[in-house]
C-alpha positions in Angstrom: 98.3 81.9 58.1 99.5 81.7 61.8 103.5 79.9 62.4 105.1 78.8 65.1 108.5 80.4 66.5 109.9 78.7 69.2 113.3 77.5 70.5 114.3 75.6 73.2 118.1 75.3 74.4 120.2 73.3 77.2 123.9 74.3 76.5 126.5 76.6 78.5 126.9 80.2 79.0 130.2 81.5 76.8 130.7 84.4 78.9 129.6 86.4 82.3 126.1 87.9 81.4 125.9 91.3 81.1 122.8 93.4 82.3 122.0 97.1 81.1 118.7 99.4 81.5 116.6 100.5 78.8 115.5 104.0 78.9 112.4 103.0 81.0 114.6 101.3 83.7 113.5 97.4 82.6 116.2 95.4 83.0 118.0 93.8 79.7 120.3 90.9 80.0 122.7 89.1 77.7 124.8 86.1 77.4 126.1 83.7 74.6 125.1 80.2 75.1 126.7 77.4 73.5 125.3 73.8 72.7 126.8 70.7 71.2 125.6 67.6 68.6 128.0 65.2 67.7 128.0 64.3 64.1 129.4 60.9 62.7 132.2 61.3 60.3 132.9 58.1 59.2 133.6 55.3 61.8 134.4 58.8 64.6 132.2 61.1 66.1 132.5 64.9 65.6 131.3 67.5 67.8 129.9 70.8 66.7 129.2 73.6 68.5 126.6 76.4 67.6 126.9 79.6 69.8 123.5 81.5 70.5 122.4 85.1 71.6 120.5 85.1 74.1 118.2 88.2 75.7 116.2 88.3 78.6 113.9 91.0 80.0 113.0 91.9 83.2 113.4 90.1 86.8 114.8 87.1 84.9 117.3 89.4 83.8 118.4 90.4 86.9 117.8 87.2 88.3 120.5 85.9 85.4 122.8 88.5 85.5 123.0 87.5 89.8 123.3 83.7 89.5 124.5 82.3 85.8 128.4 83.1 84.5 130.4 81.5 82.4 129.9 77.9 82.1 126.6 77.4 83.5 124.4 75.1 82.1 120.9 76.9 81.7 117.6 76.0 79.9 116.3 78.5 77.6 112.9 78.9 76.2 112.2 81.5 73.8 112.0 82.8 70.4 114.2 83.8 67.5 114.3 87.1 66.4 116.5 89.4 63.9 117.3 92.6 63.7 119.4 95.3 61.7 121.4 97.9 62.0 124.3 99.9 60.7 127.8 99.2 62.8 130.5 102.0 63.2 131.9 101.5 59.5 128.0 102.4 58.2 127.5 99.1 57.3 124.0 97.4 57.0 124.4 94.0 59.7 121.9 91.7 60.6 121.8 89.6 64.0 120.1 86.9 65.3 118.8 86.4 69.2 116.9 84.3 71.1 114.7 86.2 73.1 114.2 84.3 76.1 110.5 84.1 77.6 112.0 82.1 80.6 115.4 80.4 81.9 116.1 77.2 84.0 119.2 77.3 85.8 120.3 73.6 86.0 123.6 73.7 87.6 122.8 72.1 91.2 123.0 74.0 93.8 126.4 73.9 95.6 126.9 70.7 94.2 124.0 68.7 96.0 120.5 67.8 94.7 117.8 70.5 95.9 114.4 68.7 96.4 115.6 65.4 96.7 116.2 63.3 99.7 120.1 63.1 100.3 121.5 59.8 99.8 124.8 58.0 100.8 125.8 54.8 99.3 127.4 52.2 101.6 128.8 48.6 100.4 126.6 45.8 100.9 129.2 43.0 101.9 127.0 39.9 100.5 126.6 41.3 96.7 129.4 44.0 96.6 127.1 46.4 95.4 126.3 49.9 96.4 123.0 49.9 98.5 121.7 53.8 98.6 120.7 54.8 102.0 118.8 57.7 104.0 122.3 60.7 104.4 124.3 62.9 102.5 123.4 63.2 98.5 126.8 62.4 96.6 128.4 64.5 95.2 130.6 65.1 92.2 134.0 66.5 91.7 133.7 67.0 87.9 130.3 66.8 86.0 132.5 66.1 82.9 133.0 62.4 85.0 131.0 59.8 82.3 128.1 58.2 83.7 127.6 54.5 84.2 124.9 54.7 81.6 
């Protein structure tokens, strides 16, 4: 019988990727990439984080090891795999990755929203309510700001 094994992740690089060769010269990258849920405990909201191994092969390697570090927010689709092997103690360890068939980068470039037409938002003095308008895409200081919805 055939399965499925396949994993999809939005969440935040832990650390600067690091990118090494393999004996063959293909490019092998790697990162830790955390995401978030918030779980009710009671009348309070919780959140838990789950930290993830990621591995990526080839140009997207390169390409991740150039333009993700710490913090970035990236999509990840790929699988899960394990492995084994004995650490420096000669103990038996097992890990488990995420071996990443692509990545989205979703951080917006320098701040702005590529492939969309730029807006500016000016006041409309009969409703007193933002009207957007052909110019400049806003922009945000902090994407931790909450959203108005």
């Amino acid at each position: 019988m055939s399965g499925l094994n396949k994993v999809m992740l939005i969440g935040r690089l832990g650390r600067d990727p690091e990118i090494r060769y393999s004996s063959n010269n293909t490019p092998i990258c790697n990162f830790s990439l955390a995401t978030s849920d918030r779980i009710r405990k009671g009348d309070t909201f919780e959140e838990k984080t789950e930290w993830h191994r990621i591995v990526v092969f080839g140009n997207q390697a390169e390409n991740a090891s150039k333009f993700l570090k710490k913090g970035s927010l990236v999509f990840v689709d790929g699988k899960i795999q394990s492995r084994n092997y004995q650490d420096k103690d000669g103990n038996e360890r097992t890990v488990v990755e995420i071996i990443a068939n692509s990545l989205n980068f979703l951080d917006p470039k320098d701040n702005s929203f590529s492939g969309q037409p730029e807006r500016t938002y000016q006041q409309n003095p009969k409703e007193g309510e933002a009207q957007p308008q052909a110019g400049n895409a806003p922009k945000f200081d902090n994407e931790d700001d909450e959203l108005p919805f």
